[in-house]
PyMOL Python script that loads the backbone (N, CA, C, O; Angstrom):
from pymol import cmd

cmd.read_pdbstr("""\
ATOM      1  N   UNK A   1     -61.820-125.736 -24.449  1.00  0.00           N
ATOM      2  CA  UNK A   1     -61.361-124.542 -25.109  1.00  0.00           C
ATOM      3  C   UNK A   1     -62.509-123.632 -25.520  1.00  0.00           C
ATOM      4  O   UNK A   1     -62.308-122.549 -26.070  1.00  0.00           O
ATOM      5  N   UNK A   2     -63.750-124.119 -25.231  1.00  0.00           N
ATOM      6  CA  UNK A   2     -64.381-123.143 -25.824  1.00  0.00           C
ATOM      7  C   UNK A   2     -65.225-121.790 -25.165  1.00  0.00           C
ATOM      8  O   UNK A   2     -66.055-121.026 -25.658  1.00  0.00           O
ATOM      9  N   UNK A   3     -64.448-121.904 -23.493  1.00  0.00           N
ATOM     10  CA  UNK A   3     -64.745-120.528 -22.404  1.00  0.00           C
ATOM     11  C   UNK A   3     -64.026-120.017 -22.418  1.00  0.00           C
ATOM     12  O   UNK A   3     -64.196-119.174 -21.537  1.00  0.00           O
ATOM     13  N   UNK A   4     -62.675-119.794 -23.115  1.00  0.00           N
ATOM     14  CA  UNK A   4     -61.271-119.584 -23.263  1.00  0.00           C
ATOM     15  C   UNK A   4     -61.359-118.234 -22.934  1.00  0.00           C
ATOM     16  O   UNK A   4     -60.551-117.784 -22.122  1.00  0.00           O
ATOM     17  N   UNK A   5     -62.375-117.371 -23.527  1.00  0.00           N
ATOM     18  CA  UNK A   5     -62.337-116.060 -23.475  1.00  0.00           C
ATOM     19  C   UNK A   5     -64.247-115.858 -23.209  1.00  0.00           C
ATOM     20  O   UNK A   5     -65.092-116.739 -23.361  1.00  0.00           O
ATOM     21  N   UNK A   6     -64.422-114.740 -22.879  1.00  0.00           N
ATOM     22  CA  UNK A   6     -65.717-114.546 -22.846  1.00  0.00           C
ATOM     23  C   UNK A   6     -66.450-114.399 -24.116  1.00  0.00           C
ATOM     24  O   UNK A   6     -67.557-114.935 -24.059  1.00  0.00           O
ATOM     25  N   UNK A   7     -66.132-113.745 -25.437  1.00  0.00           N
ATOM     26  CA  UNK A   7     -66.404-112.895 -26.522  1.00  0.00           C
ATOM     27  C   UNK A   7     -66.534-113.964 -27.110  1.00  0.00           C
ATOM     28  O   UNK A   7     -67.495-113.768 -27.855  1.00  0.00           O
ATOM     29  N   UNK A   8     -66.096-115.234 -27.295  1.00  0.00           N
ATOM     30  CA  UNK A   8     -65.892-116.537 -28.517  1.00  0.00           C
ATOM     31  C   UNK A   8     -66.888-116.610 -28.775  1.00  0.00           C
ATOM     32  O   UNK A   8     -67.002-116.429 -29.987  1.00  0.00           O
ATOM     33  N   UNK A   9     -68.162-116.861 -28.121  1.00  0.00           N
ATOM     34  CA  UNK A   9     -69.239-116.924 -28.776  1.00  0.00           C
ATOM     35  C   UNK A   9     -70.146-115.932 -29.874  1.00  0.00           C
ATOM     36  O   UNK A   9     -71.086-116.270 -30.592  1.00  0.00           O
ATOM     37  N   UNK A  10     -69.514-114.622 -29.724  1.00  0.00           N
ATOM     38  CA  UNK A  10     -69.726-113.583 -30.319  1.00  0.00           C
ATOM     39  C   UNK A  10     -69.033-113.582 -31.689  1.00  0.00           C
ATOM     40  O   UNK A  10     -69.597-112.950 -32.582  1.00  0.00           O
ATOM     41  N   UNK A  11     -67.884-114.207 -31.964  1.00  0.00           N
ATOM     42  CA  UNK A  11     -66.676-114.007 -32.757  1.00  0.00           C
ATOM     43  C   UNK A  11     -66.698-115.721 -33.749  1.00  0.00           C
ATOM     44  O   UNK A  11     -66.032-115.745 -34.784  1.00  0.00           O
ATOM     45  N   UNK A  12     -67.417-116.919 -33.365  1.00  0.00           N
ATOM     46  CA  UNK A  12     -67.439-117.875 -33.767  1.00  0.00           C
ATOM     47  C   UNK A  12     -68.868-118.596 -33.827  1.00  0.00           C
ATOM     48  O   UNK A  12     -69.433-118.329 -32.766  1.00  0.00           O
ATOM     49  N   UNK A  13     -69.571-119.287 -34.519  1.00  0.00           N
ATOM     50  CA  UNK A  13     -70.713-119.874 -34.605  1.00  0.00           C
ATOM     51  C   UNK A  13     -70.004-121.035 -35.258  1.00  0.00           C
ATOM     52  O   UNK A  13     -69.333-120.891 -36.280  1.00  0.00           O
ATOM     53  N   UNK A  14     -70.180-122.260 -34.603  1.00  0.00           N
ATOM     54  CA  UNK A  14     -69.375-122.921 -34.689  1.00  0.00           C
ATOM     55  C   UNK A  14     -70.571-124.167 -35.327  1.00  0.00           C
ATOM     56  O   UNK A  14     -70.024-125.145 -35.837  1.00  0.00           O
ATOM     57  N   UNK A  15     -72.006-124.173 -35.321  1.00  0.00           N
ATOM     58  CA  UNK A  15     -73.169-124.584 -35.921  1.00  0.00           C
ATOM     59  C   UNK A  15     -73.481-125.724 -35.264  1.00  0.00           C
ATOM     60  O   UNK A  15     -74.568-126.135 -35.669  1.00  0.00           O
ATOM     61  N   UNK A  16     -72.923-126.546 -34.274  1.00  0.00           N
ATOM     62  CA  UNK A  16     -73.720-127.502 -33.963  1.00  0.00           C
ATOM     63  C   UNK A  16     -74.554-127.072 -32.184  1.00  0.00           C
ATOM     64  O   UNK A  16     -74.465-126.014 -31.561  1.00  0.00           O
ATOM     65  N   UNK A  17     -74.971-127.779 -31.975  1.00  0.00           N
ATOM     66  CA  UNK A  17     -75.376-127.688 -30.277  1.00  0.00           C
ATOM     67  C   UNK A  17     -75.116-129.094 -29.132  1.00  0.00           C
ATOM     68  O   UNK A  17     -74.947-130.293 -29.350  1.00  0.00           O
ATOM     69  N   UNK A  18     -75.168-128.438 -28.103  1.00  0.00           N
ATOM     70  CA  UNK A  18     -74.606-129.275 -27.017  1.00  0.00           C
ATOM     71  C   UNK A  18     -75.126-128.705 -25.991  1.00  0.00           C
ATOM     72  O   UNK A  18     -75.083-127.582 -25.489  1.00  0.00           O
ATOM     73  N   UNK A  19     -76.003-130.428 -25.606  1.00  0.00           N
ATOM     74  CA  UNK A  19     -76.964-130.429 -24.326  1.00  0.00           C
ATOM     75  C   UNK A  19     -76.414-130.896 -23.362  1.00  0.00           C
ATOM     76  O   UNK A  19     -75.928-132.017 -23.509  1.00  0.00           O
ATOM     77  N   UNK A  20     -76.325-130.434 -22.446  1.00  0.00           N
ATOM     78  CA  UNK A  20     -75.180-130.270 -21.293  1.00  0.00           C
ATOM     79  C   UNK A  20     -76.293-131.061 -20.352  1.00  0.00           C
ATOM     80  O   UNK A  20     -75.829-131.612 -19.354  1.00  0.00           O
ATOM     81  N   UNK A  21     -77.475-131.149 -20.543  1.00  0.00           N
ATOM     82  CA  UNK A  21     -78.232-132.424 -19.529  1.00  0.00           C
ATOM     83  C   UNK A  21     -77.442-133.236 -19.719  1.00  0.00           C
ATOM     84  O   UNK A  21     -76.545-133.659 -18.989  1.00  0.00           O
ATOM     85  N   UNK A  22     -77.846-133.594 -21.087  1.00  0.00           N
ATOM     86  CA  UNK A  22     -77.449-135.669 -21.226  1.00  0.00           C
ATOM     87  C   UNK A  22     -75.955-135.294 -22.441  1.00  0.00           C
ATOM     88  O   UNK A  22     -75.670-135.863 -23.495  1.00  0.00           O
ATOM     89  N   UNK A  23     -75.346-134.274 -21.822  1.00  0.00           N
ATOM     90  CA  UNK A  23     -73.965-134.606 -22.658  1.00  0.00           C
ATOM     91  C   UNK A  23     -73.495-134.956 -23.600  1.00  0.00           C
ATOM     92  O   UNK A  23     -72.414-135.540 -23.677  1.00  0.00           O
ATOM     93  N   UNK A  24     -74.741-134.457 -25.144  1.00  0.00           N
ATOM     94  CA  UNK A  24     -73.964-134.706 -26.230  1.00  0.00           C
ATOM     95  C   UNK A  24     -74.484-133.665 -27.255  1.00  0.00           C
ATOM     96  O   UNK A  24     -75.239-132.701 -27.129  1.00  0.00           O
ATOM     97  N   UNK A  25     -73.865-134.158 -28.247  1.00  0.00           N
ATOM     98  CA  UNK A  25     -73.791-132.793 -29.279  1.00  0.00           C
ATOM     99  C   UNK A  25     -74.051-133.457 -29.970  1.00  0.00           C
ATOM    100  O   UNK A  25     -73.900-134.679 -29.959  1.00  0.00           O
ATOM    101  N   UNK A  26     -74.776-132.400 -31.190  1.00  0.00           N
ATOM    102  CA  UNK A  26     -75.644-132.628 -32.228  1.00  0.00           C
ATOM    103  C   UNK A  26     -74.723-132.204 -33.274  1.00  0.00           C
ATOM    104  O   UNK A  26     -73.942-131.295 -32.994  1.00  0.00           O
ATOM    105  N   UNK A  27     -74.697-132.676 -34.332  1.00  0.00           N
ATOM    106  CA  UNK A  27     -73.118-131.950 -35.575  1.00  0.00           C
ATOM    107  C   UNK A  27     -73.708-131.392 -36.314  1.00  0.00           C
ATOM    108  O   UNK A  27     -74.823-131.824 -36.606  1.00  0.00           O
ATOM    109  N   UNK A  28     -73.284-130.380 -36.833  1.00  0.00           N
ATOM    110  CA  UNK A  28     -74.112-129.191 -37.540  1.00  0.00           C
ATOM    111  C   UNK A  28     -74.219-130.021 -39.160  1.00  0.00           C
ATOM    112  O   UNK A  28     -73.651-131.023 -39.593  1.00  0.00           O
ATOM    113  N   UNK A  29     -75.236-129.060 -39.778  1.00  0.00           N
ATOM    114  CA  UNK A  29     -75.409-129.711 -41.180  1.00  0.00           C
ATOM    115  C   UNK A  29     -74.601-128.321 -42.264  1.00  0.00           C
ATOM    116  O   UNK A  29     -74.866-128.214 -43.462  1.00  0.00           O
ATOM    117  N   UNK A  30     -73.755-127.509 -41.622  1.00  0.00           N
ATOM    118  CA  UNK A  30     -73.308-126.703 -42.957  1.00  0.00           C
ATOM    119  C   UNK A  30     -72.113-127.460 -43.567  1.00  0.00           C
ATOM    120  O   UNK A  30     -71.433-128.290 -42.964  1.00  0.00           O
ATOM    121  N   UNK A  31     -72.009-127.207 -44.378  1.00  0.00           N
ATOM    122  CA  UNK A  31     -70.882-127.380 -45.267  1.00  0.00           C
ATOM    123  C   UNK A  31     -69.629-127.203 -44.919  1.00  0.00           C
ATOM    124  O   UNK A  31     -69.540-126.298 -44.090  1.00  0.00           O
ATOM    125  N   UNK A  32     -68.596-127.690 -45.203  1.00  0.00           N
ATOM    126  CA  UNK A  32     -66.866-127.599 -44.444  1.00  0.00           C
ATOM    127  C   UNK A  32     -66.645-128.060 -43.266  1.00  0.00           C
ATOM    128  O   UNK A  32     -66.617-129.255 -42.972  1.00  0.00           O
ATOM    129  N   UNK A  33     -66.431-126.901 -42.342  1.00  0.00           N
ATOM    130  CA  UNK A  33     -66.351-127.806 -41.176  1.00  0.00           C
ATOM    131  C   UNK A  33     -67.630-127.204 -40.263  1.00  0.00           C
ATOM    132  O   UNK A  33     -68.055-127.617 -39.184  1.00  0.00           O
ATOM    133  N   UNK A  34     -68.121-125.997 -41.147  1.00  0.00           N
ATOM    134  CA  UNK A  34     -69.334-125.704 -40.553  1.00  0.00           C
ATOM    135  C   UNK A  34     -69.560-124.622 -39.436  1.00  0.00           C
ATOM    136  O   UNK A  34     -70.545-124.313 -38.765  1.00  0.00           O
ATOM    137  N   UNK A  35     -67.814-124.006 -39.517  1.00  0.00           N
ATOM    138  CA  UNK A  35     -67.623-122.836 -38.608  1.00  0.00           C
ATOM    139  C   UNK A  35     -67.914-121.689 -39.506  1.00  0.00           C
ATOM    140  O   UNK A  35     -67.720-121.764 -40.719  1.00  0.00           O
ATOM    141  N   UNK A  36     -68.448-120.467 -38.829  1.00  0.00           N
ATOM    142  CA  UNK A  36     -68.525-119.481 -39.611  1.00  0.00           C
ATOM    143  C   UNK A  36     -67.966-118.120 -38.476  1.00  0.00           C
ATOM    144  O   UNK A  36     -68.429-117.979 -37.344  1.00  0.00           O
ATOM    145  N   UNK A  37     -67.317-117.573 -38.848  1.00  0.00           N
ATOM    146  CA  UNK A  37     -66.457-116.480 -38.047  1.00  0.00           C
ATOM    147  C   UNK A  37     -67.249-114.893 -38.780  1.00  0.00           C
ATOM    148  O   UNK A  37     -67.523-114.716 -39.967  1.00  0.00           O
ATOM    149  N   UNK A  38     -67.491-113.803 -37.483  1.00  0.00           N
ATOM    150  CA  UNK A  38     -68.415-113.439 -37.642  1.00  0.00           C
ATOM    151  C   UNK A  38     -66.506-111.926 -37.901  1.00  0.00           C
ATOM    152  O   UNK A  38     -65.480-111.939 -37.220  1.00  0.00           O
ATOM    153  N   UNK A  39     -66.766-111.208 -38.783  1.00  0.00           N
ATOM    154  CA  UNK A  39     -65.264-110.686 -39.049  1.00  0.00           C
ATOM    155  C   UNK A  39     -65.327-109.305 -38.147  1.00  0.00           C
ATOM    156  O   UNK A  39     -64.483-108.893 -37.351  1.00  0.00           O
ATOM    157  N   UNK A  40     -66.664-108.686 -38.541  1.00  0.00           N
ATOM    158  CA  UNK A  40     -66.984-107.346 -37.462  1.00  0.00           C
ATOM    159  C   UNK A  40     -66.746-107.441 -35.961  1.00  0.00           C
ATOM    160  O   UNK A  40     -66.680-106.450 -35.233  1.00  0.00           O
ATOM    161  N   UNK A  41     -66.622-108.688 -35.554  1.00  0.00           N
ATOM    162  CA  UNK A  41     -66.283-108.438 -34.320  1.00  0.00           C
ATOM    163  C   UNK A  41     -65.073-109.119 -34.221  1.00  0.00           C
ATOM    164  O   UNK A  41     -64.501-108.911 -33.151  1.00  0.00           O
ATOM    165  N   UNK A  42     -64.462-109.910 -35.039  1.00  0.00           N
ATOM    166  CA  UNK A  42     -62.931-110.212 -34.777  1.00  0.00           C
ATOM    167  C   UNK A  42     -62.266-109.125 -34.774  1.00  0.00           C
ATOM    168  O   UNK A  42     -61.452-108.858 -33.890  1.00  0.00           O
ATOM    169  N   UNK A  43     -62.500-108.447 -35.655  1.00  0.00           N
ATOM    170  CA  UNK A  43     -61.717-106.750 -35.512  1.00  0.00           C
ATOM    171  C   UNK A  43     -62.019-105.960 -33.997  1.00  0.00           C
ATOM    172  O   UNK A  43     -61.582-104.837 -33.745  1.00  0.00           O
ATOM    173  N   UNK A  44     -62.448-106.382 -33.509  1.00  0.00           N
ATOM    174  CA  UNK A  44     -62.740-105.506 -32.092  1.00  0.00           C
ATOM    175  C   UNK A  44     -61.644-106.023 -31.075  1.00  0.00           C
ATOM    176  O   UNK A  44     -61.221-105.243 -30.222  1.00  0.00           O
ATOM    177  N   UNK A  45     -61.247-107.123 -31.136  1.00  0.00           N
ATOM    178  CA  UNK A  45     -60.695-108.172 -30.188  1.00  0.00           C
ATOM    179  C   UNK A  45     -58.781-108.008 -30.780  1.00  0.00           C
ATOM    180  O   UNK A  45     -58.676-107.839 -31.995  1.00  0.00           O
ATOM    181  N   UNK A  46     -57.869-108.042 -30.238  1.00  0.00           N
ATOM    182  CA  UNK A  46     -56.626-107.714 -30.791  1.00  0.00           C
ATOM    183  C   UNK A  46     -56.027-109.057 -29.897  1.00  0.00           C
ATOM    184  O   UNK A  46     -56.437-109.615 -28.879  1.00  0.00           O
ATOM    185  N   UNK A  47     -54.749-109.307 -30.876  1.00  0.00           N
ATOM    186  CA  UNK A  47     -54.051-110.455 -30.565  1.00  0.00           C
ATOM    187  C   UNK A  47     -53.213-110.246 -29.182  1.00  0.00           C
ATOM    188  O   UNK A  47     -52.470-109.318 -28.862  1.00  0.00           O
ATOM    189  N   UNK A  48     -53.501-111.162 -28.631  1.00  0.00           N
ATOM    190  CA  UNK A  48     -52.260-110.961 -27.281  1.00  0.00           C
ATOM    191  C   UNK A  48     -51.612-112.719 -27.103  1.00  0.00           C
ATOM    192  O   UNK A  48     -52.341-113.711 -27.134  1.00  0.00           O
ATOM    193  N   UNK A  49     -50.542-112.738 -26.973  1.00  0.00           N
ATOM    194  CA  UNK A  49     -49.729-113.507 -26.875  1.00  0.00           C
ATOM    195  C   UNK A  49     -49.645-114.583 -25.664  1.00  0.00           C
ATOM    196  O   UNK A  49     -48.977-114.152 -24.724  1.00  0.00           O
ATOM    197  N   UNK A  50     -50.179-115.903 -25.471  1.00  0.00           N
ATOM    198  CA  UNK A  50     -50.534-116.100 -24.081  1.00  0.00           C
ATOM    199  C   UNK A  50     -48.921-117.038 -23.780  1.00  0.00           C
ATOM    200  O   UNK A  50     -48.117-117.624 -24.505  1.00  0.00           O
ATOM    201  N   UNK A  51     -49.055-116.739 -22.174  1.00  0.00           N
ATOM    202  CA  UNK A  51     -47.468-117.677 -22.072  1.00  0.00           C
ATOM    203  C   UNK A  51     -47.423-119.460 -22.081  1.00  0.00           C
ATOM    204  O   UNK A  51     -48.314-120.144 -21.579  1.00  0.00           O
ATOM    205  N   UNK A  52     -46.576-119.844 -22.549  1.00  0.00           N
ATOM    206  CA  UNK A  52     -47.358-121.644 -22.661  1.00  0.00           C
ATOM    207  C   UNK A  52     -47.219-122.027 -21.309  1.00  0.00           C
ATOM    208  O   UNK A  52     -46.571-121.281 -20.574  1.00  0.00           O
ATOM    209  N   UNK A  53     -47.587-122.794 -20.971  1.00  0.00           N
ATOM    210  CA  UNK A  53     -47.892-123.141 -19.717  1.00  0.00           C
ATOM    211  C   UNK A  53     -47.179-124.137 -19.420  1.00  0.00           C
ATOM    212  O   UNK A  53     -47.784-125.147 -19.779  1.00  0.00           O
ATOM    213  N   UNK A  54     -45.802-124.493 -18.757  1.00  0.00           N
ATOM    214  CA  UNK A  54     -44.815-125.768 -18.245  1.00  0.00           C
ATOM    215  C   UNK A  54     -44.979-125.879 -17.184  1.00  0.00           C
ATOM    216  O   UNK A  54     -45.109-125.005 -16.327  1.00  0.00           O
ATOM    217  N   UNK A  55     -44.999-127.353 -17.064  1.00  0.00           N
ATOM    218  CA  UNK A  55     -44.835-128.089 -15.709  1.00  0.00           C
ATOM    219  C   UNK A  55     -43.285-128.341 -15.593  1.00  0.00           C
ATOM    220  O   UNK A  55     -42.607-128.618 -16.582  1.00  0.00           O
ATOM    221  N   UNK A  56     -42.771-128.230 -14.329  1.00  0.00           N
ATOM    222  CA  UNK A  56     -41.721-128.849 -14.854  1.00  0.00           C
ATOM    223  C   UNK A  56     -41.079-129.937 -13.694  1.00  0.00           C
ATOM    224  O   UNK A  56     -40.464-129.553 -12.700  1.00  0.00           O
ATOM    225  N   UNK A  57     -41.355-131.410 -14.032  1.00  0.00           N
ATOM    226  CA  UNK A  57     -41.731-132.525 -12.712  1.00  0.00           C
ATOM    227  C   UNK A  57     -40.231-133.042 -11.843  1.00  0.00           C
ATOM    228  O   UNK A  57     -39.110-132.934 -12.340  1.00  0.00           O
ATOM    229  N   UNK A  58     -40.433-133.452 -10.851  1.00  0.00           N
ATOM    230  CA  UNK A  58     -39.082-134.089  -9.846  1.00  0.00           C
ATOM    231  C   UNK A  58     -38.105-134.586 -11.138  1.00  0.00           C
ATOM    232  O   UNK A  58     -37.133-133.874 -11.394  1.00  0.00           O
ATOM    233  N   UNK A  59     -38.340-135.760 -11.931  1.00  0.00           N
ATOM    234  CA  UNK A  59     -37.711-136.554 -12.811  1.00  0.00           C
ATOM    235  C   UNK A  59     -36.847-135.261 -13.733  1.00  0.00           C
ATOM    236  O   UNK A  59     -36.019-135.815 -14.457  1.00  0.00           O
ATOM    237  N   UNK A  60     -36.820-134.064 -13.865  1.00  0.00           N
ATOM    238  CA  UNK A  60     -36.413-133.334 -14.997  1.00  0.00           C
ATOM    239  C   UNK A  60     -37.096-133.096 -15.858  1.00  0.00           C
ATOM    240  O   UNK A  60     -36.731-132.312 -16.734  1.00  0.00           O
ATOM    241  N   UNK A  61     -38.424-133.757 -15.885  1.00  0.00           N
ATOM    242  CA  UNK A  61     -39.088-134.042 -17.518  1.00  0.00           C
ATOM    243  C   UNK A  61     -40.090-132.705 -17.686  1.00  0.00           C
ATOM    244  O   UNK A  61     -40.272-131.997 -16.695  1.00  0.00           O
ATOM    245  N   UNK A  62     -40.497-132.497 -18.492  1.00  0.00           N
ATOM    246  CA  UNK A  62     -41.190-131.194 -18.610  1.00  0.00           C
ATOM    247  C   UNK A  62     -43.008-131.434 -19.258  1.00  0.00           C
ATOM    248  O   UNK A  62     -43.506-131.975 -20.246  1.00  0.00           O
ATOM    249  N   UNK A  63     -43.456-130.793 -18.222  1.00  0.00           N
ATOM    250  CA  UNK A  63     -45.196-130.818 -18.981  1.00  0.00           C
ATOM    251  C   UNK A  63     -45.456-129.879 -19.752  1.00  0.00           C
ATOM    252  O   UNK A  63     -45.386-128.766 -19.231  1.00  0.00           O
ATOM    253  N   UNK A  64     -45.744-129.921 -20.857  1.00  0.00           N
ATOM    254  CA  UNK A  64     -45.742-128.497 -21.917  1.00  0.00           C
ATOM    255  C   UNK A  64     -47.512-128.935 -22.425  1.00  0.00           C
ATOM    256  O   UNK A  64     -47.923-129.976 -22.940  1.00  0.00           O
ATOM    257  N   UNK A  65     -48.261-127.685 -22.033  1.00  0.00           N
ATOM    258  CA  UNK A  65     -49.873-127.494 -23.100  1.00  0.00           C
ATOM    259  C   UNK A  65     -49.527-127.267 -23.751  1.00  0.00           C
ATOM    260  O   UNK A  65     -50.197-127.019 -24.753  1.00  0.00           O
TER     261      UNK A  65
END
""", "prot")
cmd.dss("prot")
cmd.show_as("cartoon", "prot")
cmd.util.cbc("prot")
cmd.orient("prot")
């Protein structure tokens, strides 16, 4: 979830890092959960509604994200 959009990184600092060599992440040391949302640019970005995404398999049964 976190290429979801291009801008996220602009709009979220989320404080830890992740080394994509050896595949792991480091956990940030702020306080809470350590996200900090940057508000000047959430205001640039407007809500759009995405459609959920169903599978829907042979059996009847349904795949819902």
């Amino acid at each position: 979830m976190h290429n979801e959009v291009p801008w996220r990184n602009n709009v979220v600092d989320e404080g830890f890092t992740a080394d994509e060599n050896t595949r792991t992440v480091t956990p940030n040391t702020k306080p809470g959960l350590g996200v900090t949302l940057n508000k000047d640019e959430v205001k640039k970005y407007s809500f759009e509604q995405q459609i959920p995404q169903r599978v829907f398999y042979q059996d009847d049964s349904v795949g819902d994200w």
